[in-house]
KELUM-813657 format. One record per atom (N, C-alpha, C): residue in three letters; x, y, z negated. Coordinates in steps of 0.2 Angstrom, whole numbers, padded with zeros to 4 digits, always signed. Layout:
N
ALAXYZ...
END
This chain:
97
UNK+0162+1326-1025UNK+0166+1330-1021UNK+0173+1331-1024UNK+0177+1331-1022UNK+0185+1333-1023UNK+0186+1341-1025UNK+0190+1343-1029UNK+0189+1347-1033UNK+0196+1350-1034UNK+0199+1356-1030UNK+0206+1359-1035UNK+0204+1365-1040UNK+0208+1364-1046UNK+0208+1371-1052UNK+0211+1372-1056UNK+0213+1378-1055UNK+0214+1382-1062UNK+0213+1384-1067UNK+0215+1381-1074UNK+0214+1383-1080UNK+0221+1388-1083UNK+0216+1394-1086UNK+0222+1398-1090UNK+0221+1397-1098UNK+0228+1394-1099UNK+0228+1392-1106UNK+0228+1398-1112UNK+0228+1394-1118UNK+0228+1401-1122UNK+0235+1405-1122UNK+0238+1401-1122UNK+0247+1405-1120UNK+0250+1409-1114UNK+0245+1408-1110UNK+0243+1412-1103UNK+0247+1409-1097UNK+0247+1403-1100UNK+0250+1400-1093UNK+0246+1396-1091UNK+0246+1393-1083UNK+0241+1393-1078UNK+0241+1384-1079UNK+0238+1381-1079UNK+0235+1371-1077UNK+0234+1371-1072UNK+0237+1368-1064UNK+0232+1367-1060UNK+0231+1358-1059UNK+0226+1357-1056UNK+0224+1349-1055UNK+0219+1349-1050UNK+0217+1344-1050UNK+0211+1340-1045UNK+0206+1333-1046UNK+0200+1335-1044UNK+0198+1330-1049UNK+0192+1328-1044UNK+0191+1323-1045UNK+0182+1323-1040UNK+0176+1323-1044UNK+0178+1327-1051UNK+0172+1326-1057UNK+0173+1334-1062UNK+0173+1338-1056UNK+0175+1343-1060UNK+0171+1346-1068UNK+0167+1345-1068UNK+0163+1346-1076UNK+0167+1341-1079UNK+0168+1336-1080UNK+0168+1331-1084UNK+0177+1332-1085UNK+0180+1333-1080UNK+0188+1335-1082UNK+0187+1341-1084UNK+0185+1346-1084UNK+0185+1351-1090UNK+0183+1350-1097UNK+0177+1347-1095UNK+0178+1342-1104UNK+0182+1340-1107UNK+0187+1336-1103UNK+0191+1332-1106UNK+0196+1336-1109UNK+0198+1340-1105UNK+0205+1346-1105UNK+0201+1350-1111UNK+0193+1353-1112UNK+0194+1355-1118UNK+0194+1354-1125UNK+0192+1345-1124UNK+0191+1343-1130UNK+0199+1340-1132UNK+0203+1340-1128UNK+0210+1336-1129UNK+0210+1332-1125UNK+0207+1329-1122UNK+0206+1321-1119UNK+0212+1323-1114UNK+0214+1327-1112UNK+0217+1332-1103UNK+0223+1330-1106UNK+0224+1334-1101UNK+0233+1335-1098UNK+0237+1337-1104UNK+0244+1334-1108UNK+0246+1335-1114UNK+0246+1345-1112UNK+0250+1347-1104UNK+0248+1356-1107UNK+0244+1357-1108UNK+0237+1355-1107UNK+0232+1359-1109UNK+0229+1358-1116UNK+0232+1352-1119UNK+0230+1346-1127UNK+0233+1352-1133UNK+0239+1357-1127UNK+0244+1359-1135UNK+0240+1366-1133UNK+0237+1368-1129UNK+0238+1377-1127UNK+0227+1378-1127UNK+0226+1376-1131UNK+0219+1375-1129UNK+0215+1380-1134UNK+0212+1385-1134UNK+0206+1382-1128UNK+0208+1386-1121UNK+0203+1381-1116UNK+0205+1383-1108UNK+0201+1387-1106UNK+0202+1391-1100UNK+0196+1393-1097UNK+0198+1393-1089UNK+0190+1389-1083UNK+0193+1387-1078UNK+0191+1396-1073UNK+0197+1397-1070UNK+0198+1404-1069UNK+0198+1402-1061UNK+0199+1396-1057UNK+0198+1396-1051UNK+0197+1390-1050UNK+0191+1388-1046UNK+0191+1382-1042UNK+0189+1382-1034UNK+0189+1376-1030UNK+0187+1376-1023UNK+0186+1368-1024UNK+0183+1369-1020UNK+0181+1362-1018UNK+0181+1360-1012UNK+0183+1352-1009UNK+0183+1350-1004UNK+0179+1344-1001UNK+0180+1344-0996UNK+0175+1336-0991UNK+0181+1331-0993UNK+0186+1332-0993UNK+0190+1324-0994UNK+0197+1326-0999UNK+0197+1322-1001UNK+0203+1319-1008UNK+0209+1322-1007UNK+0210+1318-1001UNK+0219+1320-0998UNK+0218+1328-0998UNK+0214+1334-0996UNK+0215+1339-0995UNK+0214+1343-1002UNK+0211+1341-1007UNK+0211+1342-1013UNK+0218+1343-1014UNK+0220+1336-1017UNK+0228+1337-1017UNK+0234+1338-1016UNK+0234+1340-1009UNK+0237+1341-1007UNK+0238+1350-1008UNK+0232+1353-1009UNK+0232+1359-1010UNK+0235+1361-1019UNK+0232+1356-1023UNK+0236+1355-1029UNK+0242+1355-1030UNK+0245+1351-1026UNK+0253+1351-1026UNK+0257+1357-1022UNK+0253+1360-1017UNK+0256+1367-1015UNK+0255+1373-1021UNK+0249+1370-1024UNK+0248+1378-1030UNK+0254+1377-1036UNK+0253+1371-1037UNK+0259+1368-1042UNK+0266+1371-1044UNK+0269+1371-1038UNK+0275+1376-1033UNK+0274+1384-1036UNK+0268+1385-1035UNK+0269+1392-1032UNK+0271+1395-1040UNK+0272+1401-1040UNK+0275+1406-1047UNK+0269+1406-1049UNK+0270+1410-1057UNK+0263+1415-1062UNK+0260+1418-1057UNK+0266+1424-1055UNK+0263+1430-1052UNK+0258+1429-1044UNK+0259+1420-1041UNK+0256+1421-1034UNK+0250+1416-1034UNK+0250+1414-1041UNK+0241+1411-1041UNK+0237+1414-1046UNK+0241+1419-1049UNK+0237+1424-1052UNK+0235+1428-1044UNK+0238+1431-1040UNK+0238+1432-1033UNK+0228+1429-1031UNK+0231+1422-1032UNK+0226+1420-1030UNK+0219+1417-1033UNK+0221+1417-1039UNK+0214+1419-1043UNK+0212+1423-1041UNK+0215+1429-1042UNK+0212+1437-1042UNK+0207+1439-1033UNK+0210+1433-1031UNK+0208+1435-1022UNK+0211+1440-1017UNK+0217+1443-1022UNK+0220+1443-1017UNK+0224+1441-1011UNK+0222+1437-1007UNK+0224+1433-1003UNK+0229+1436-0998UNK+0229+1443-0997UNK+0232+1447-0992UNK+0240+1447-0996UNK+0242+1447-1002UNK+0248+1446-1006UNK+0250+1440-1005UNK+0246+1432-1005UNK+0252+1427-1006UNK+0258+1427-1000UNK+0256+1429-0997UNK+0264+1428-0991UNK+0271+1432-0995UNK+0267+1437-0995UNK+0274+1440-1001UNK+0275+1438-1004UNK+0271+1437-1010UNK+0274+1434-1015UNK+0277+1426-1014UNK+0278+1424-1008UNK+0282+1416-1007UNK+0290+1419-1004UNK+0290+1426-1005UNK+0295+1427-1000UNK+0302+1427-1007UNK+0309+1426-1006UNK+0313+1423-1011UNK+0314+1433-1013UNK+0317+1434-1018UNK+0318+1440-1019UNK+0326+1441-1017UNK+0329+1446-1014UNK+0336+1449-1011UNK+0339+1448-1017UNK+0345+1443-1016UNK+0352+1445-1022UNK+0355+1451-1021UNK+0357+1455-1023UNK+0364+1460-1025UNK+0370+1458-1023UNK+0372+1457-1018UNK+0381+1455-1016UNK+0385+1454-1024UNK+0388+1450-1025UNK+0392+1453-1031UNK+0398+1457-1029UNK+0401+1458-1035UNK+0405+1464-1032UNK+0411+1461-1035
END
């Protein structure tokens, strides 16, 4: 089954991906075999995953988390799901003056 997640590196920054072998892709990412982020910032640890019925929805939710800031998959690691609308909102400029 098709699989999206997150790894928090040792540098505290997020890895998202997708895989249909989720064990075996964390292997990889923690032995080096992975993604060159995760090859330089290791060790990992996987801090969120879901999984789905088909591929395409996998992905496609990978590339929308990819997008998103620290602060709004940390959001949604944490579960709080009732914050990610906020946190997609642009924050107000200051007029210059």
């Amino acid at each position: 089954m098709p699989w999206v997640y997150i790894l928090e590196c040792s540098d505290d920054t997020f890895y998202v991906g997708s895989t249909v072998n989720l064990f075996a892709r964390l292997w990889q990412h923690q032995s080096g075999q992975g993604a060159t982020h995760t090859r330089i910032r290791r060790p990992v640890k996987l801090v969120f995953s879901e999984e789905f019925d088909r591929v395409d929805d996998a992905f496609a939710l990978e590339k929308q988390i990819q997008n998103w800031s620290h602060a709004k998959r940390l959001a949604l690691i944490e579960g709080r799901f009732d914050d990610l609308r906020a946190l997609s909102k642009k924050p107000k400029r200051k007029p210059l003056a």
